[in-house]
N, C-alpha and C positions, 0 to 999 in steps of 0.2 A: 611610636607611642603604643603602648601596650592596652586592651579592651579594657574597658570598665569592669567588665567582671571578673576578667584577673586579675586585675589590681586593687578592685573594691575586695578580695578572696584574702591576699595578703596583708591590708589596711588592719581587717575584722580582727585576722590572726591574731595579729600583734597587738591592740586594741585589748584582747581579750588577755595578752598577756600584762598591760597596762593595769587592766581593771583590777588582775587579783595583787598586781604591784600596790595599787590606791589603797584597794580594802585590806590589806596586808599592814600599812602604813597608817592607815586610819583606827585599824582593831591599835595599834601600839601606841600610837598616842593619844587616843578616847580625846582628840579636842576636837575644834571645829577646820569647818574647812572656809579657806580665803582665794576667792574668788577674783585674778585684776583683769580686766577688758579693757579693751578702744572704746573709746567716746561715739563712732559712727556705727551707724546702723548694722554693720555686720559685728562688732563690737558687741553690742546692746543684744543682739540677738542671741549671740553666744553667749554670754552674760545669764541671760535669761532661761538657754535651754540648760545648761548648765544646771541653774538653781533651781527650777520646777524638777528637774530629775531629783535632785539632792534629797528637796522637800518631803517628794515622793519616797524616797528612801529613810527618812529623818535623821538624814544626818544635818546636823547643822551650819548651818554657812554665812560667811558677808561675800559681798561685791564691793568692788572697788573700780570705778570709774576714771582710768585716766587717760590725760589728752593723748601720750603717748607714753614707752616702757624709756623713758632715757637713764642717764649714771644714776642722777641725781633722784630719779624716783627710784631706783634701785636699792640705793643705800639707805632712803626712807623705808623699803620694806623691809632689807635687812635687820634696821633699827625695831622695827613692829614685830619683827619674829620673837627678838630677843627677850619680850613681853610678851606673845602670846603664846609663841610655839608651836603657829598653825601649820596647815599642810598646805600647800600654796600652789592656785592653778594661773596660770597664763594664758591664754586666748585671747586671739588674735595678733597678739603680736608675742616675740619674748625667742621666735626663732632667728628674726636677725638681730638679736640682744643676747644669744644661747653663751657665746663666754663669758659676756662682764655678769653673767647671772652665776654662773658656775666658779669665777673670778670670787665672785663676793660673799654668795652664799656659803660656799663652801671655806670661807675662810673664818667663818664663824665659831665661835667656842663648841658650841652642838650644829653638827652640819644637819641645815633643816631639808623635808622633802618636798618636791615642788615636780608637777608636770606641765610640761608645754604643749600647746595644743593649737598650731598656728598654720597658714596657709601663704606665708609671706618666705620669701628664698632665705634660706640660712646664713646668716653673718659669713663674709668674707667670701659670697660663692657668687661668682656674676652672674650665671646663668644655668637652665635647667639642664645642662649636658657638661656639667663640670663632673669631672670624675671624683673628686673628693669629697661629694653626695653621698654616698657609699662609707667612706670611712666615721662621716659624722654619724650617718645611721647605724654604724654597729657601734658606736661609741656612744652614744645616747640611751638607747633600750634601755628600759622601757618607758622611762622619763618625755619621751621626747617625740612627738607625732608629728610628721609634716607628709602631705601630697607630696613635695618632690620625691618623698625617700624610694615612691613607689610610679616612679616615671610618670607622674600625675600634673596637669601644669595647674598652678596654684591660682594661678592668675584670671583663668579662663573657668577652669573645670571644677572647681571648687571654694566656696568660702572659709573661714576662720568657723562662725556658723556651722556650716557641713559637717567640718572634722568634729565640732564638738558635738551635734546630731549625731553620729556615729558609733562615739564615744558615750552617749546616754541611752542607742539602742543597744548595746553590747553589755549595759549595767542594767537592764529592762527593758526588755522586747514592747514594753506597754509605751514605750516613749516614743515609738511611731509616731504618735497623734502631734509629735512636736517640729515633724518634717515642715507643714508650711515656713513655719518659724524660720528653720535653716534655709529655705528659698527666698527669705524675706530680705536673710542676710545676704543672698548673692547676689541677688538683685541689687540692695543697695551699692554692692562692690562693682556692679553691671558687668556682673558674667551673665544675661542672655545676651546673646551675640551672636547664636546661630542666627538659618535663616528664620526668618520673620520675626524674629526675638524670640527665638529659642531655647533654650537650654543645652548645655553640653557636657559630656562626661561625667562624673559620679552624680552631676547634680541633677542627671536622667533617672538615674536610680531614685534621691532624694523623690524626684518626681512622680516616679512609679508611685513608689511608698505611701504619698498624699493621696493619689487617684485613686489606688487600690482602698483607701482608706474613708473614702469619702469625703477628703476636708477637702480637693480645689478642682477645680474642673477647668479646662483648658478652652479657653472659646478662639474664632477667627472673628478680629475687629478691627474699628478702625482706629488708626494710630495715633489717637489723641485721649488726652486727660477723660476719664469718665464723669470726674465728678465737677468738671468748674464749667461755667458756663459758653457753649458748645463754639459761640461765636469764640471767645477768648482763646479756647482750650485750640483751634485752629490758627486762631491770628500769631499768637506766641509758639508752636509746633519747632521744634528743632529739628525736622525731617518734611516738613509740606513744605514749601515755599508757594504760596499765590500774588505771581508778580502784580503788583496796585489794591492786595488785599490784606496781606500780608502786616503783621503790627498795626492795622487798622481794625478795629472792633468793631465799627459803628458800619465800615461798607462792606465789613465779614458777616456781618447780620441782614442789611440788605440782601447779600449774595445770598443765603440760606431761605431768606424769604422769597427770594424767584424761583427756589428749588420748589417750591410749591408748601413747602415747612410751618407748619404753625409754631414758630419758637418761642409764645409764650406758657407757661403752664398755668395752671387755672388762679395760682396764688397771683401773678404777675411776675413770676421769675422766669428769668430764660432758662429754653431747658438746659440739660447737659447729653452729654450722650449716653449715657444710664435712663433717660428719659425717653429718646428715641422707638419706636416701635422698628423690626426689620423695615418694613418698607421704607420708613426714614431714613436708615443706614443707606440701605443701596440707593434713593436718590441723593444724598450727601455725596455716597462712593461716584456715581455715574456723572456730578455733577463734577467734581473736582479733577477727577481724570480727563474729561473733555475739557477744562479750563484751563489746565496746564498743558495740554496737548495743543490745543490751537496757542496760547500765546509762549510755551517754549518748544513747542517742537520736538514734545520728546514722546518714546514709542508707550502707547498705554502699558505695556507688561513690565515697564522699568518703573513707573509710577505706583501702579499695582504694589508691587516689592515693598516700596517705604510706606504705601496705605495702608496695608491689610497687615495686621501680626496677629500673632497668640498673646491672649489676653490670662493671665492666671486670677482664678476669682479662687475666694476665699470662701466655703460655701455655709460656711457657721456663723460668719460675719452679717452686719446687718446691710443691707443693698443701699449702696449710694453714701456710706460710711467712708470714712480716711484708709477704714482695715478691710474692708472688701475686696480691693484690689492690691493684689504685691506690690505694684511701683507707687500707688496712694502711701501702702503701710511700711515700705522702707523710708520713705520720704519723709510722715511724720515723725522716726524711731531719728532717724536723721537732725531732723530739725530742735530734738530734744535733746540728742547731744551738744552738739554744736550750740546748742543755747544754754550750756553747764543745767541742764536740765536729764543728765542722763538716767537717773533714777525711777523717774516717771516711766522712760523709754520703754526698762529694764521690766517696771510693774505691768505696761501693755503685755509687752510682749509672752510674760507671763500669765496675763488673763486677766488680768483687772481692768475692766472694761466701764469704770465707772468714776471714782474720783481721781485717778489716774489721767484716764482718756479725758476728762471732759478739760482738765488743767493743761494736758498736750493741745487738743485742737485751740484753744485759748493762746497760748505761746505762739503756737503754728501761726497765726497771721501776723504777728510782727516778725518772725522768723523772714517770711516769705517779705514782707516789704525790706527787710533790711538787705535781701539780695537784691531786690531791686533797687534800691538805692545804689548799692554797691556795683551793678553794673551798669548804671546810668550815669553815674560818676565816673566811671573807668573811659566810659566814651564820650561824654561831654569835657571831660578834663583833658584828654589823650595822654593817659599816665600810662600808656604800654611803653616799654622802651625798648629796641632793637640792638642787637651784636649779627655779628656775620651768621651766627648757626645758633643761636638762643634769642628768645624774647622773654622780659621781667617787667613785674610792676609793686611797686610798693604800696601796703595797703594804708599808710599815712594813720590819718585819726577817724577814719571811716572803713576800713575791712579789718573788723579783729581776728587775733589768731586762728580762733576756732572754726570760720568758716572760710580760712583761705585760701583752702586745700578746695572746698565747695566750689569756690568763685571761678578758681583755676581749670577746675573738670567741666564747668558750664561756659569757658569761653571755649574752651576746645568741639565741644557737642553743640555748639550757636551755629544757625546761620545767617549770623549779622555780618559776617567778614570782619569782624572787630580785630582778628590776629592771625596771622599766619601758618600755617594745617602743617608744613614743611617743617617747620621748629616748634620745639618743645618751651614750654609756656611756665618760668616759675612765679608764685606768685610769693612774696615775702611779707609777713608782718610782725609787727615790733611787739616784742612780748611786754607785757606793763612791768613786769616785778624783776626781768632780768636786762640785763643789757645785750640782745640778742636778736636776730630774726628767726621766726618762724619761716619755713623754706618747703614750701607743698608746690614737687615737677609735675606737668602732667604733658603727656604724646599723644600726639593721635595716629590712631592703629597705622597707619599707609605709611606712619615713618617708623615705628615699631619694628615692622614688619620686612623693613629696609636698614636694621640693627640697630639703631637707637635703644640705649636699657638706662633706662633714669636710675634705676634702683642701684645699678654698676656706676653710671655716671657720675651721683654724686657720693657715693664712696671713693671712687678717683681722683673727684674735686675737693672731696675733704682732705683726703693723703696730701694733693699737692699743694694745698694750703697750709700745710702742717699741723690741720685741725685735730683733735679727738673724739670730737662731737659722733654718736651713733647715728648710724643712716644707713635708710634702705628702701624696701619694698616690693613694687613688679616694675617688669620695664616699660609700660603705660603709666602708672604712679608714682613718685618718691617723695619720702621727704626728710629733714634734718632740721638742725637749727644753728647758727652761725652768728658771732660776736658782732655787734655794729660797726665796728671797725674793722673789721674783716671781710666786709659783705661784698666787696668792690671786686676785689682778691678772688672769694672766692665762685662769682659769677664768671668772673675771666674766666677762670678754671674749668667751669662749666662748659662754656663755650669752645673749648680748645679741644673735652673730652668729644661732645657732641662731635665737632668735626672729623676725630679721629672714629667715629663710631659711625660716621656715614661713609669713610673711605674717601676723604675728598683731599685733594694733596694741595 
């Protein structure tokens, strides 16, 4: 892998040859520009840096929010060209969609112009060390931006977000100020994965860029929710476990009150940890490490690791807000999509901090009970279902489309044991208007990382199904969508690639 600064050196390059590509393409056809994103938080984000640059610029623009780039939304925008004639951006996705775009577009009476600005592996390319990365990059310029073109891994090192920050500081050095933004969006993609949830690869730079700038300052904290309250924000933790306290609230608030902890605040509310004074943190810290240490037996400095992260704070935001903290403000932008709410997401992200946001954190609480609903039904029902090298669950008349992909990534980061960490986890839901499953894979890293590539996977399992249906993503990610009559077919399929992708005979 090649440093971030060579590879952020050649990105810029190209980037800049992109720009005079757009304003070249923009001065000729004096119309607006059309904007389509992802529905999720890196999505929205990108969406957004996007359109505060534009603004900035006056050029005019729409956004367009969709769940995903499939045939069928394709030839809808074809169809919308043919009437408006716009110049059209794709972010976040539209690189594993790059033929049936060039397929369709181009087969138009006026071949329209359109760039891609995506962080997801290129149609038809399994993985980041395919040689024919190369060939798609000199065939696309300057149309066409991806991380991999520049041994960048998309997955980890970079959001959709990112590239489009990049692409807005390249068209105005002033668009700095829109880097948290682009970490908001990686975050939601949960590229910090260094250690203590850190940051890696360009999205260090991204980072610089913030710090140097004054919007976010980086603190060491402890690895729980800032803003819900403090008993909960530990009882629910996907990384503490406290064996006999654990999803218990009521003996998680006893235990903080032997820490010596006044956890009420003066209103009557419990605090959060945003409320906390240092001294509170470290008896919290000192309390919880000796707690887990005498009854698992494990060495303080491994416990330390999953207690203590880098906290990104948002330093223009208001303290103890949804947008204060990164993982608060991908998670509301999150729950807006996901709740065909994308447009609200789209106006935060862009600075509307008022009838925007107040309509988000409104939404945000049934958002947040409907996963719970959703995963207390998955376990009270035992709708997980098992094959030799996959596990699937259908999301019935209770998990809709749009958060299935959600449901999927939070059984994998549980630690309820609800499913098994060794296999990859798809979750399916039945689309209302088509006769089809929604099909969101998700891996966890330690089989990732032992070849499992969901994104290769179910491109494999579509082919041997005879499907057509587009699919893709990272090899922690995927997803497609699949005929109801098909589903049976092509889970086998799944399951057969999966084995061949662990090496197991």
């Amino acid at each position: 892998m090649s440093t971030p600064i060579n590879s952020l050196r050649l990105l810029i390059s190209d980037l800049n040859e992109t720009k005079k590509w757009f304003l070249n393409k923009l001065q000729g056809n004096g119309t607006l520009v059309h904007i389509y994103t992802h529905l999720d938080a890196d999505g929205l984000s990108s969406g957004a840096i996007l359109g505060k640059a534009f603004y900035r610029e006056n050029i005019p623009f729409q956004i367009s929010v969709l769940r995903q780039l499939e045939r069928e939304e394709i030839l809808k925008i074809a169809n919308y060209y043919e009437e408006t004639k716009c110049l059209m951006l794709f972010t976040d996705f539209g690189s594993g969609q790059y033929i049936e775009l060039i397929e369709k577009l181009k087969s138009l009476k006026e071949v329209p112009s359109f760039i891609v600005l995506d962080h997801h592996l290129p149609q038809k390319i399994p993985d980041k060390n395919d040689i024919k990365l190369k060939e798609i990059y000199n065939n696309s310029r300057p149309w066409h931006i991806n991380p991999y073109f520049y041994n960048i891994d998309g997955s980890t090192e970079i959001s959709g977000a990112g590239i489009c920050y990049f692409f807005a500081k390249v068209l105005n050095e002033r668009n700095k100020d829109l880097s948290p933004i682009a970490l908001v969006g990686a975050t939601g993609d949960i590229q910090s994965q260094g250690p203590n949830n850190s940051f890696t690869g360009l999205n260090t730079i991204i980072l610089e860029h913030a710090i140097e700038n004054d919007l976010i300052e980086v603190i060491n904290d402890l690895n729980f929710s800032p803003i819900k309250p403090l008993n909960e924000a530990i009882s629910y933790s996907s990384e503490i476990n406290l064996p006999g306290l654990s999803d218990n609230t009521s003996k998680m608030l006893k235990f903080l009150q032997s820490l010596g902890i006044l956890m009420e605040n003066s209103d009557g509310s419990i605090k959060t940890l945003n409320d906390l004074n240092q001294d509170e943190k470290q008896k919290v810290s000192a309390g919880i490490i000796e707690y887990i240490s005498l009854k698992l037996d494990t060495e303080p400095s491994e416990i330390i690791n999953k207690l203590i992260v880098k906290r990104y704070i948002l330093k223009n935001e208001v303290v103890g807000s949804e947008l204060h903290d990164l993982n608060e403000f991908s998670y509301l932008l999150n729950s807006c999509g996901r709740s065909d709410n994308g447009s609200l997401g789209i106006a935060i992200a862009m600075g509307d901090r008022r009838i925007a946001y107040d309509k988000a954190k409104d939404q945000l609480i049934n958002y947040k009970k409907l996963l719970v609903q959703s995963l207390t039904w998955l376990q009270e029902e035992n709708k997980i279902q098992y094959k030799d090298y996959i596990q699937f669950f259908f999301g019935e008349d209770v998990i809709p489309e749009n958060i299935i992909g959600t449901i999927a990534s939070m059984l994998i980061f549980s630690k309820s044991g609800e499913i098994d960490l060794s296999k990859p986890v798809f979750g399916c839901a039945r689309r209302k208007e088509e006769e089809v499953y929604k099909i969101s894979g998700r891996a966890h890293q330690t089989i990732v990382e032992n070849g499992v590539n969901l994104s290769e996977a179910i491109r494999e399992a579509l082919e041997l199904s005879n499907l057509k249906a587009l699919g893709g993503g990272h090899p922690p990610a995927a997803g497609t969508k699949v005929p109801v009559d098909k589903i049976d077919l092509f889970l086998e399929n799944c399951n057969t690639v999966i084995k061949k992708q662990l090496k197991i005979d």
